[in-house]
C-alpha positions in Angstrom: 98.5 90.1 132.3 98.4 86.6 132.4 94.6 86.5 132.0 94.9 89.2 128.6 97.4 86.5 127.4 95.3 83.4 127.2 92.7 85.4 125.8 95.2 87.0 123.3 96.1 83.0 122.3 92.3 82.0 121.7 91.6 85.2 119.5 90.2 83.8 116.2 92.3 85.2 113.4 91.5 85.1 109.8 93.4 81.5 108.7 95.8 81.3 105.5 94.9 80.2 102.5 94.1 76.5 102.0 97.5 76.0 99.5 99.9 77.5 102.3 101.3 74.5 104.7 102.6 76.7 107.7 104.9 75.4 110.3 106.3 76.9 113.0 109.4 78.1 113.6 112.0 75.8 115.3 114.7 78.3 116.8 113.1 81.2 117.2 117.0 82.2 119.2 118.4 81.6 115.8 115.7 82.9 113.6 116.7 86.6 111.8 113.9 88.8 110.6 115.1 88.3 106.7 115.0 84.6 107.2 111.3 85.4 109.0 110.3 87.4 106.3 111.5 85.1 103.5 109.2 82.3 105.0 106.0 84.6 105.7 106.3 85.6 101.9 106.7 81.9 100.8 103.3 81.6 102.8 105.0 78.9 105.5 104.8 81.2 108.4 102.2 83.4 109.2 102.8 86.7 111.4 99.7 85.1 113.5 102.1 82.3 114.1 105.0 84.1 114.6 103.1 86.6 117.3 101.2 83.1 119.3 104.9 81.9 119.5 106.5 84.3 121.2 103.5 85.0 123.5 103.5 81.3 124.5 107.1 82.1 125.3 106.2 85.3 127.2 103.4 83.6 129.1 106.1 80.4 130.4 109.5 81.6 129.9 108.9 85.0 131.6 107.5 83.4 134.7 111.5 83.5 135.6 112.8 86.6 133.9 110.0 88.6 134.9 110.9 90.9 131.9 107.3 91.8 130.2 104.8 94.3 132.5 102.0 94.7 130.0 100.6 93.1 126.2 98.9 95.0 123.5 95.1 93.3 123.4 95.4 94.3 119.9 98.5 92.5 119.0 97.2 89.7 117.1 94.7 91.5 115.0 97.8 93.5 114.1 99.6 90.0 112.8 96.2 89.0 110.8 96.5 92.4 109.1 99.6 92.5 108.6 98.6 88.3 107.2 96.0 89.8 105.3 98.2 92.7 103.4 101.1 90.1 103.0 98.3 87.9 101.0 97.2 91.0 98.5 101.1 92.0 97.9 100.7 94.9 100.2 103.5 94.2 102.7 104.9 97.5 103.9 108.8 96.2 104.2 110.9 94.1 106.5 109.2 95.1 110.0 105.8 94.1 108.4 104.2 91.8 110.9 107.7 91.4 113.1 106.9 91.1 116.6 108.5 93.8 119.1 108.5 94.6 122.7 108.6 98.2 123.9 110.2 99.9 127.1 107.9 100.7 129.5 108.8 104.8 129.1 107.4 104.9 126.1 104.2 106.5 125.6 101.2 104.1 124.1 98.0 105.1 124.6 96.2 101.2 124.5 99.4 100.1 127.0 100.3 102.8 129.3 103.9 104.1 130.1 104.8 104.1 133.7 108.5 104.5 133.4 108.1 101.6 136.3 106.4 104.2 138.5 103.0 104.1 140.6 102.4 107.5 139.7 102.0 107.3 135.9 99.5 104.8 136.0 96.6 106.6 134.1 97.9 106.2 130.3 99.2 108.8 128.1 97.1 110.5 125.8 99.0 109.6 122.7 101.6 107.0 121.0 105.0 108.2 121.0 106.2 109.3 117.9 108.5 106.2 117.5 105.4 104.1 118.0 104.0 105.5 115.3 106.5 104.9 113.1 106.4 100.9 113.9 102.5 100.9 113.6 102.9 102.7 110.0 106.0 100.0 109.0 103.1 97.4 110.1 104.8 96.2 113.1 103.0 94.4 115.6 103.7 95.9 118.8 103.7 93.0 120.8 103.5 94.3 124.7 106.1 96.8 127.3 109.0 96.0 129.1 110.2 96.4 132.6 113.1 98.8 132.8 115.1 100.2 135.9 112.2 102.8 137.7 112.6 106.3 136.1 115.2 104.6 134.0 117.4 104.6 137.5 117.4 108.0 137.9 115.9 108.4 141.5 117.9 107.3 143.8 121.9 106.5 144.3 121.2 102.8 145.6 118.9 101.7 143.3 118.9 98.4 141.9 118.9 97.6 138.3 115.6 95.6 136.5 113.6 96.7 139.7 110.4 98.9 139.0 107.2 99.3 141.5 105.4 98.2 139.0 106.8 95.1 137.4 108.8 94.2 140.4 112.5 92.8 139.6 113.6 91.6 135.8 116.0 88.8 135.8 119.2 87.9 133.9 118.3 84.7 131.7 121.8 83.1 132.0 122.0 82.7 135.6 118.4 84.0 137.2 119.9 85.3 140.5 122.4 87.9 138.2 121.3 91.4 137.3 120.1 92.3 133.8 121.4 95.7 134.0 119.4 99.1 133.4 117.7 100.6 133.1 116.1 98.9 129.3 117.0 95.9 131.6 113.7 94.3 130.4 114.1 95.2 127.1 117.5 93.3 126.7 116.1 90.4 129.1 113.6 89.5 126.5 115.3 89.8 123.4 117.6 87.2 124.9 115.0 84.8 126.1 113.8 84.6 122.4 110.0 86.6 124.4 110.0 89.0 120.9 112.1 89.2 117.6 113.6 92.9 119.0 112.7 95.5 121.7 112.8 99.4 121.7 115.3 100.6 124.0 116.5 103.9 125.7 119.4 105.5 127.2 121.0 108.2 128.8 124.5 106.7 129.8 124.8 103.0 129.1 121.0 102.2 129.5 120.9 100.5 126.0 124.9 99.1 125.9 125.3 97.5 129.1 121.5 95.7 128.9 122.8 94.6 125.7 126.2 93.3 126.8 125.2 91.4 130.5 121.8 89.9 128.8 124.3 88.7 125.4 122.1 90.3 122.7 123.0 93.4 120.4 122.3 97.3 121.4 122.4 100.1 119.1 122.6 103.3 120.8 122.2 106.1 118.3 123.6 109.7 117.3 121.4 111.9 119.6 118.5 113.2 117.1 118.6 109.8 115.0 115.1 108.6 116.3 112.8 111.4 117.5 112.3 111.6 121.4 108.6 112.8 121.4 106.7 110.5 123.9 109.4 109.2 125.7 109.6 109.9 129.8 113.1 111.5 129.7 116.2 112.8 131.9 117.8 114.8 129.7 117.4 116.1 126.0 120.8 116.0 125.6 121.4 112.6 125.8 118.1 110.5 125.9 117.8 108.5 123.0 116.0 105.5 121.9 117.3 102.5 120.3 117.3 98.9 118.8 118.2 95.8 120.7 118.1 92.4 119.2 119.7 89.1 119.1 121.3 89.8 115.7 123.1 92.6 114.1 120.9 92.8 111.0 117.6 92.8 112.9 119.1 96.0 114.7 119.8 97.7 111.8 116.4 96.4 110.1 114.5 97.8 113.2 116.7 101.1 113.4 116.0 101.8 110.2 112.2 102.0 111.0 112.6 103.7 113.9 114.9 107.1 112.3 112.7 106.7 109.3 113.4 109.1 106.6 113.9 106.1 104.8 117.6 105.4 105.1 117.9 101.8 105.0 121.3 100.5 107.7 120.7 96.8 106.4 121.4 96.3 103.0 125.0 96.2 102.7 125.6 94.8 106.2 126.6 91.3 104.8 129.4 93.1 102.7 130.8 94.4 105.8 134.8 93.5 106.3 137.3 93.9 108.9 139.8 93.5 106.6 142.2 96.3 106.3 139.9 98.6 108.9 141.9 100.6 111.9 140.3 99.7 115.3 141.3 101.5 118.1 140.9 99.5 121.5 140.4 101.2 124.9 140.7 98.1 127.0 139.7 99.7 130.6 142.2 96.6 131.7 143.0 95.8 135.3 139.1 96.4 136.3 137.8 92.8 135.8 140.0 90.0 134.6 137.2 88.0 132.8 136.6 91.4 130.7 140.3 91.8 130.1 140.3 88.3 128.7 137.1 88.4 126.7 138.1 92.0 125.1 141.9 90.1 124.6 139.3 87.6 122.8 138.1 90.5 120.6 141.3 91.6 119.3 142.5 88.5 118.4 139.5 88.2 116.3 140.0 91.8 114.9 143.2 90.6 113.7 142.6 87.0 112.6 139.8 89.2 110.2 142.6 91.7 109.2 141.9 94.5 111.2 144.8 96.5 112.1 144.4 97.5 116.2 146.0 100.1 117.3 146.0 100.5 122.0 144.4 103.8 122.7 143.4 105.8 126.0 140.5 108.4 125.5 141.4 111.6 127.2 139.4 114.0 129.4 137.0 111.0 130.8 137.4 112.6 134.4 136.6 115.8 133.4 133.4 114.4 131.8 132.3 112.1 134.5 132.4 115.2 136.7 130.4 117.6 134.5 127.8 115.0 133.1 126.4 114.7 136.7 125.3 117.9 138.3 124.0 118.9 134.3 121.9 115.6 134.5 120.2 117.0 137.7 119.3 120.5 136.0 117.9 118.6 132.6 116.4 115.6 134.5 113.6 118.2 136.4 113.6 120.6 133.6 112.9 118.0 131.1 110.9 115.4 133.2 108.0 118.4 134.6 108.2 119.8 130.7 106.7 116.2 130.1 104.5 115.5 133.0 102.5 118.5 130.9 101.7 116.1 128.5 100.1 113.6 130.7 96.7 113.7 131.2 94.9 114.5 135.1 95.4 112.2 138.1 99.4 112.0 137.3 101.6 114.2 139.2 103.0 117.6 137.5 106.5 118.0 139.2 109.1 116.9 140.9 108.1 118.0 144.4 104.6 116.1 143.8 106.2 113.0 142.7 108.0 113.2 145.9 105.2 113.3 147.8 103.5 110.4 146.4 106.4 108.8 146.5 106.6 109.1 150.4 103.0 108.4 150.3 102.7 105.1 148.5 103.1 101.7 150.1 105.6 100.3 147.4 107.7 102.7 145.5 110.3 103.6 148.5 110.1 99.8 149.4 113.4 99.1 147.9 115.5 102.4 148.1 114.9 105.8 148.6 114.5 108.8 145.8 117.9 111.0 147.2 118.3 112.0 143.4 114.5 113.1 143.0 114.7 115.3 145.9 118.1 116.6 144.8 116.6 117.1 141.3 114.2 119.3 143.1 116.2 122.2 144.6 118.3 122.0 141.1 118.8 125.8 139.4 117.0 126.6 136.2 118.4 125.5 132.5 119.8 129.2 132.5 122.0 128.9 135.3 125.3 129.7 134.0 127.1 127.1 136.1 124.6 124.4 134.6 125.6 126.0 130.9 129.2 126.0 131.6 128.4 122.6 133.2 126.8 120.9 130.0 129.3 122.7 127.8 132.0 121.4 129.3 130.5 117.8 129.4 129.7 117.4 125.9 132.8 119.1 124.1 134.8 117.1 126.1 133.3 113.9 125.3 133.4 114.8 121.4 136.8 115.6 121.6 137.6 112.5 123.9 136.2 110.7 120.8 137.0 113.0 117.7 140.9 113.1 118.7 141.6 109.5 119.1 140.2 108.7 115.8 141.8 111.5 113.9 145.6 110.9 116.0 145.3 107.3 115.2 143.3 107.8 111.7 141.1 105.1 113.2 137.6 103.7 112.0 136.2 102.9 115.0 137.2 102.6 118.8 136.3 99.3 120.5 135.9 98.9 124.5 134.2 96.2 126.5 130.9 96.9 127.4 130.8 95.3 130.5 132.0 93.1 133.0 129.9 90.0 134.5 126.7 90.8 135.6 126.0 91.1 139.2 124.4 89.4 142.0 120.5 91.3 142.3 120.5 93.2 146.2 119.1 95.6 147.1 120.4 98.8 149.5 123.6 98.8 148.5 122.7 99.8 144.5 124.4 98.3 141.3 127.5 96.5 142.0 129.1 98.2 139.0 132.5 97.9 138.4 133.0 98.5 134.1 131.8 100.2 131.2 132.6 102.5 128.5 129.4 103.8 127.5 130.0 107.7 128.8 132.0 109.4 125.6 129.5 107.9 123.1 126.3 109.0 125.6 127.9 112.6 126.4 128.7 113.5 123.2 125.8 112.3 121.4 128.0 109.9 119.2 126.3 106.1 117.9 127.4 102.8 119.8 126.8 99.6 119.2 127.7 96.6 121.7 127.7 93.1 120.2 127.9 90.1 122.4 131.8 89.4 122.6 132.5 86.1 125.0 131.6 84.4 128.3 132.6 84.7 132.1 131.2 81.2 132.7 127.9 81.5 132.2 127.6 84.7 131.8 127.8 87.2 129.0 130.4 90.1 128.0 130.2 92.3 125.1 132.3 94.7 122.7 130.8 98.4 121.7 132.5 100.1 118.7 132.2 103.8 118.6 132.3 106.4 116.3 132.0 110.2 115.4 128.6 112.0 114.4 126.1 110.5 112.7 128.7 107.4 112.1 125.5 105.2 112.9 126.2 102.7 109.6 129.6 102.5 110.2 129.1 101.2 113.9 126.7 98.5 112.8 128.8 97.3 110.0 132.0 96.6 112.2 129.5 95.3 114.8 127.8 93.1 111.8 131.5 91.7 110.8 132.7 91.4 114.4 129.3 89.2 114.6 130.4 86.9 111.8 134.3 86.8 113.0 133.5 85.6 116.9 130.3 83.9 116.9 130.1 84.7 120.3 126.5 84.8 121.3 124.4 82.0 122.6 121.1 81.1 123.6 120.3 82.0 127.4 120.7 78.7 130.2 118.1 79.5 133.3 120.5 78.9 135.5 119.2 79.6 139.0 122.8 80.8 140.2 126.7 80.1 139.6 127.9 76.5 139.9 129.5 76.7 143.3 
């Protein structure tokens, strides 16, 4: 990779006109894609300049996150383009010529999509459907992401950020800490300032808790929102993909290109309020005391703003937990061999295959083993009526879980902590995972958004607000006002560990 970058930074690009006076962008951390946009149309800032920054970043920065696994050769003919359309009053909208980084289970034909994994080495056929939808917006697609192998759904002591083929993503605030999964890369970068925003994914927390231990933003959407074509998946009933970022606005900018259909979630964000809005919080206390006092944090904000808050439990979360498991299993080989169709020769077809060159290959076991592929395996068909009764159960309980609490309480929104402080990276024993809230959001298909909330030391803790169907605007305007209220988030440190 590192040879495709220098020769990505010597590509000769058409230059701007004579009259513009460009200059680079001091703080990229700080740097929203309006404000990006602003300058690129005042012709100070070029998307060719924009692009060679943050690959300068990728090429010494990610040398310690270890975030990016592959870069689009084509990226910075996209940014002279996208220059070049810019110049004749051609732009196509905010995303025109924004740099973004994509998780490594999403299909590209020019870039692969390996979902971390030895076996899906030979490149998909097509661009997701997603991908598309940047490429039309004139996005440049900047390079893929590490992310937890097979979004960690092969084995019960697997460790977050690691993949057989990008090896193990780092936190950025303390190096030694675990970014969290499995769009661990995608929330790594966004942090380290390596893109302007990333494409996510998730099943059950994969976007929200990157988003909360790496101290960026992470939209997960209503199930549907952004279409799912090209995209290595568990299950259909709860894979989605999503925006992460390092500000609220360039979420909803990018989300907006990724639903398409052209809804727009950014234009009234800056009119969002607290004031006067019901916010129910599920505190999950008693489970880690820096969480307690960073969500504590959060409602005094909430208040301070003129929210009313109102303490809530959500119901049934047992219940859930145990049905959401054993239905995963069914729809994770169902759903993963109905895809493996798509990929062309030399890729393995099914489960039982993948197993086999799992056991074969010199790295992909090296780690941890693949108990859930092989359980995965011997799982019943989609038919089976203990799998139906199993995914019934599953997601009308989590709707309820959500639906009742906001109606009892006449509530907005329901806010939780997204996390707890990340982790110390091992390996054998799995994710040393003690808090989140992301299940009744993932289950039942409802949006949540986690915006970064406060510190544990060094490191990161975020707030998700959720809400009922299709409720996407509404989560991304409390998370926009919460933004405003806390100023919570800052710029990653590198630290190599905690201060003893």
């Amino acid at each position: 990779m590192r040879s495709l970058l220098g020769a990505l930074l010597c590509v000769l690009v058409v230059a701007p006109p004579a009259h513009a006076r460009t200059r680079p962008v001091e703080n990229l951390d700080a740097a929203t894609i309006p404000h990006l946009v602003r300058r690129m149309d005042a012709g100070t800032l070029t998307s060719v300049d924009l692009t060679r920054a943050y690959l300068r970043r990728i090429e010494t920065i990610d040398r310690k996150v270890r975030s990016v696994v592959a870069l689009n050769p084509e990226a910075l003919a996209q940014a002279a383009e996208s220059d070049r359309r810019r110049r004749q009053g051609r732009a196509k909208g905010l995303m025109d010529g924004i740099p973004v980084l994509l998780k490594d289970n999403i299909d590209t034909r020019t870039m692969g999509s390996t979902a971390g994994s030895r076996a899906l080495r030979v490149p998909p056929r097509d661009d997701a459907e997603l991908v598309r939808r940047l490429r039309d917006a004139g996005a440049v697609v900047l390079g893929k992401t590490n992310l937890s192998e097979w979004a960690n759904f092969r084995s019960t002591s697997s460790t977050s950020g690691w993949s057989a083929i990008g090896g193990q993503t780092n936190n950025p605030h303390v190096l030694d800490r675990n970014p969290c999964g499995s769009s661990s890369g995608s929330g790594a970068a966004v942090a380290a300032s390596l893109a302007q925003v990333a494409v996510g994914t998730e099943t059950d927390g994969s976007i929200v808790c990157p988003a909360g231990q790496n101290g960026v933003v992470g939209l997960k959407p209503t199930l549907g929102r952004i279409s799912g074509d090209g995209i290595v998946p568990i299950s259909s009933w709860q894979d989605t993909a999503g925006p992460m970022a390092r500000h609220v606005v360039d979420a909803a900018i990018l989300m907006s290109v990724l639903e398409g259909k052209g809804v727009d979630y950014a234009s009234d964000l800056g009119s969002a309020t607290l004031n006067g809005k019901r916010v129910g919080v599920w505190r999950k206390a008693g489970r880690d005391a820096e969480a307690d006092r960073v969500v504590q944090s959060a409602v005094d904000v909430l208040r301070r703003a003129g929210a009313v808050v109102v303490e809530v439990e959500l119901p049934y979360q047992q219940q859930v937990e145990a049905a959401e498991f054993p239905a995963l299993i069914t729809e994770f080989k169902h759903d993963l061999e109905l895809y493996l169709k798509t990929r062309p020769g030399g890729v393995p077809g099914t489960l039982t295959e993948l197993i086999a060159f799992n056991e074969a290959d010199p790295v992909e076991l090296g780690k941890f083993g693949q108990e859930l592929f092989v359980e995965a395996a011997k799982a019943p068909p989609v038919t089976d009526p203990a799998y139906v009764e199993q995914r019934r159960t599953a997601t009308a309980l989590a709707r309820r879980s959500i639906d009742e609490v906001l109606a009892a309480h006449r509530l907005d929104v329901i806010m939780a902590p997204t996390n707890g402080p990340a982790w110390r990276t091992e390996y054998g024993g799995g994710d040393a995972f003690e808090l989140g809230s992301s299940t009744p959001a993932a289950v039942s298909g409802y949006p949540n958004a986690s915006v970064p909330a406060g510190f544990a030391g060094p490191l990161p803790i975020g707030v998700s607000f959720m809400a009922g169907y299709r409720q996407d605007a509404t989560v991304l305007r409390f998370a926009a006002a919460f933004e405003r209220a806390a100023h919570a988030r800052r710029a990653p440190g590198y630290l190599a560990s905690l201060p003893s």
